[in-house]
C-alpha positions as CSV (number, residue, x, y, z in Angstrom):
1,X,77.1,96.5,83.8
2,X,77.3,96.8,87.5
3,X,74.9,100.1,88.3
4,X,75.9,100.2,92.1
5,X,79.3,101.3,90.9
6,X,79.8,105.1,91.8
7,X,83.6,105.8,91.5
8,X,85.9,103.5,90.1
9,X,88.7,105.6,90.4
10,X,88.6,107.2,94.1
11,X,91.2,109.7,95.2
12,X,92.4,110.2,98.3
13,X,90.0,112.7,100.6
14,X,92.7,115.6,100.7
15,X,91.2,117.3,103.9
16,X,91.7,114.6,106.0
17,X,95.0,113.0,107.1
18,X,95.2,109.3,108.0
19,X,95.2,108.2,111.4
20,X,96.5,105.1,113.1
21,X,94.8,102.8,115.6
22,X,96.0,101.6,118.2
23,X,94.5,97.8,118.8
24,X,94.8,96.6,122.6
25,X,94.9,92.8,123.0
26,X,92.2,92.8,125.7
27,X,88.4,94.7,126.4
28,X,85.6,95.1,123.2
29,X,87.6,96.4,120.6
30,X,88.4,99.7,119.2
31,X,86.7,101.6,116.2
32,X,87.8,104.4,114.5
33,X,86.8,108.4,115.5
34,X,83.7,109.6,112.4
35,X,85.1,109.9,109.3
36,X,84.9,113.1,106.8
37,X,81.6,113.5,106.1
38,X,83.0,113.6,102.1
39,X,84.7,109.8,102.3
40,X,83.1,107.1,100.5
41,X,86.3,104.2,100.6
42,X,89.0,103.6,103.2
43,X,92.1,101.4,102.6
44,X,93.7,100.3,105.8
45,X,96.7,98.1,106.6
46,X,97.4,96.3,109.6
47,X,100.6,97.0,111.3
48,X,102.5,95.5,114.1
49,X,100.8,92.3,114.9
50,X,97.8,90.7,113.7
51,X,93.8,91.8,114.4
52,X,90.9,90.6,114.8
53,X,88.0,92.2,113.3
54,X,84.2,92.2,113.3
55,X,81.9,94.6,111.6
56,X,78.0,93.5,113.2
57,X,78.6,95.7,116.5
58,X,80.0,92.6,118.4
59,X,83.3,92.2,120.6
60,X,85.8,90.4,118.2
61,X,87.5,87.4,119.7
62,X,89.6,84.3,119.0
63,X,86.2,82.7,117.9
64,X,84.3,85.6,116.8
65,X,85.8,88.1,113.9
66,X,88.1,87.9,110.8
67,X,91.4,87.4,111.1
68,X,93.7,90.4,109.6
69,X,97.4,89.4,108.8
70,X,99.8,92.0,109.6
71,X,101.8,93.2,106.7
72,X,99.1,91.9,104.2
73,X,98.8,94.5,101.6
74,X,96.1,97.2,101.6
75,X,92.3,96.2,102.1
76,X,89.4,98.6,100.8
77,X,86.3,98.6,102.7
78,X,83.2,101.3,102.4
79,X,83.1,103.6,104.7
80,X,80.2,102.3,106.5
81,X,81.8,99.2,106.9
82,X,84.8,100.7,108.6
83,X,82.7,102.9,110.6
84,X,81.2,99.2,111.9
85,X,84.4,97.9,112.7
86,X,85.8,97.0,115.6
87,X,89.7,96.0,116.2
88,X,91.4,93.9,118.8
89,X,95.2,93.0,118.9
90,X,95.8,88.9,118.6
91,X,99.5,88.3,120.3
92,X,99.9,91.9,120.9
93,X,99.3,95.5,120.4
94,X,98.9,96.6,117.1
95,X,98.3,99.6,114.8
96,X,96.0,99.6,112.2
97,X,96.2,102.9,109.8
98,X,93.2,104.0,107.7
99,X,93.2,106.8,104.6
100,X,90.2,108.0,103.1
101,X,89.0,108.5,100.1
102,X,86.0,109.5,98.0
């Protein structure tokens, strides 16, 4: 058995409501403002148009970053992770909303 696994069933992290970012297509990327200080998990979709995304403190770019397909279902990441993220619009700007949970 996995003993890393904390929560398999997380709720959503009723103080907080979810926000949206909005992803410009040009500068370093955006990240999102500090999360509840209760949120273990975030799921986040990507709206609008496509992102690029890194998570090691660098600017994402067309060659540097994961690609995230608007429209793509939801992706779960830790909260740390998403605190280490940074966004950056591909053919336009684009919204990418976040709900936590813990």
């Amino acid at each position: 058995m996995n003993q890393l696994v904390t929560n398999l069933y997380p709720r959503p992290n009723s103080t907080v409501a979810g926000e949206n970012l909005s992803c410009a297509t040009s500068g370093s990327g955006v990240s999102f403002a500090a999360f509840d200080s209760d949120t273990k998990y975030v799921m986040i979709d990507v709206q609008d148009n496509n992102v690029i995304v890194t998570f090691d403190g660098s600017t994402p770019t067309a060659s540097n970053g994961h690609l995230l397909i608007k429209e793509k279902g939801l992706i779960t990441l830790s909260a740390q992770a998403a605190k280490a993220a940074k966004f950056l619009g591909v053919s336009g700007a684009s919204i990418v909303h976040v709900s936590q949970f813990v």
